[in-house]
C-alpha positions in Angstrom: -22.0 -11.6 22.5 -24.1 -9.6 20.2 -26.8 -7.9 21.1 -30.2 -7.3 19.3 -33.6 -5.7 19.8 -36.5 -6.9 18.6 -39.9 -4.9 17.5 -42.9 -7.5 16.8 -46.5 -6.5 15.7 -48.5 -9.6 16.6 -51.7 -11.0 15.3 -55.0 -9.3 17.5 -54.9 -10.8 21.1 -51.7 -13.0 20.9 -48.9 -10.8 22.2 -49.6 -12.4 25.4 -49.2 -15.8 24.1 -46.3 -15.0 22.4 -44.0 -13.0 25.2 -45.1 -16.0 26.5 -43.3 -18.4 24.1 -40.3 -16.4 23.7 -39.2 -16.8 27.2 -39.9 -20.1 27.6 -38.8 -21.8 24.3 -35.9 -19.4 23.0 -32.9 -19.2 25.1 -31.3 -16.1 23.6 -34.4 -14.3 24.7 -32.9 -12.2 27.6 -36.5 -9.7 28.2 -39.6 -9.0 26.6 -41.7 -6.0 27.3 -44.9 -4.9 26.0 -45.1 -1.9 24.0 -47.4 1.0 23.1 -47.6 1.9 19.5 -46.7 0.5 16.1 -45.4 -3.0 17.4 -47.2 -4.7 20.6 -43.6 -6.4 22.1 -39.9 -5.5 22.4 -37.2 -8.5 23.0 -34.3 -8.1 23.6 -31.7 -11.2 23.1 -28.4 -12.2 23.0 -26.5 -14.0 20.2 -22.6 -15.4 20.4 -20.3 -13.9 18.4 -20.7 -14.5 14.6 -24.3 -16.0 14.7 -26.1 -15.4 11.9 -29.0 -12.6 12.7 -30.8 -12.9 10.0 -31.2 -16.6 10.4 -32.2 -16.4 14.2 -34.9 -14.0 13.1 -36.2 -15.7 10.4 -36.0 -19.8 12.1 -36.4 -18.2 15.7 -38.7 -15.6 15.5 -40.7 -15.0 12.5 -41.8 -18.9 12.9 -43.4 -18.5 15.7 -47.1 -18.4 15.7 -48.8 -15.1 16.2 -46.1 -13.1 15.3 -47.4 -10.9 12.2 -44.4 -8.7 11.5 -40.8 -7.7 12.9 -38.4 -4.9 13.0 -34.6 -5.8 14.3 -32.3 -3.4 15.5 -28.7 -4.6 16.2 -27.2 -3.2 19.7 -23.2 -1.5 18.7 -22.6 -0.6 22.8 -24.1 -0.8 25.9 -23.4 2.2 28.0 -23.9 2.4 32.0 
């Protein structure tokens, strides 16, 4: 599995609506927290091996309505 973060800035008074719609509708969506600062959420999902990021960002994500802008971060380890 591969693991990404997700920064989105959403449009004014939709980050609600969208946390929203990322848990329920995509199923690689593992958390979403709000945030303080330059981007209003922070998701955190799970691909399988060799998916294409930049695809799930772009179909997934980006498509989704009242998401403005995104920043992705790709996960190397997870330490405990």
């Amino acid at each position: 599995m591969q693991t990404i973060f997700i920064m989105i800035k959403c449009d004014l008074g939709k980050a609600y609506s969208v946390a929203d719609e990322l848990v329920q509708d995509v199923e690689q969506v593992s958390e979403v927290h709000s945030t303080s600062g330059q981007y209003d959420l922070l998701v955190k999902c799970y691909l399988k091996d060799g998916a294409d990021i930049g695809h799930f960002v772009n179909e997934k994500i980006q498509t989704l309505s009242g998401i403005k802008d995104t920043f992705t971060l790709i996960a190397f380890k997870a330490f405990s």
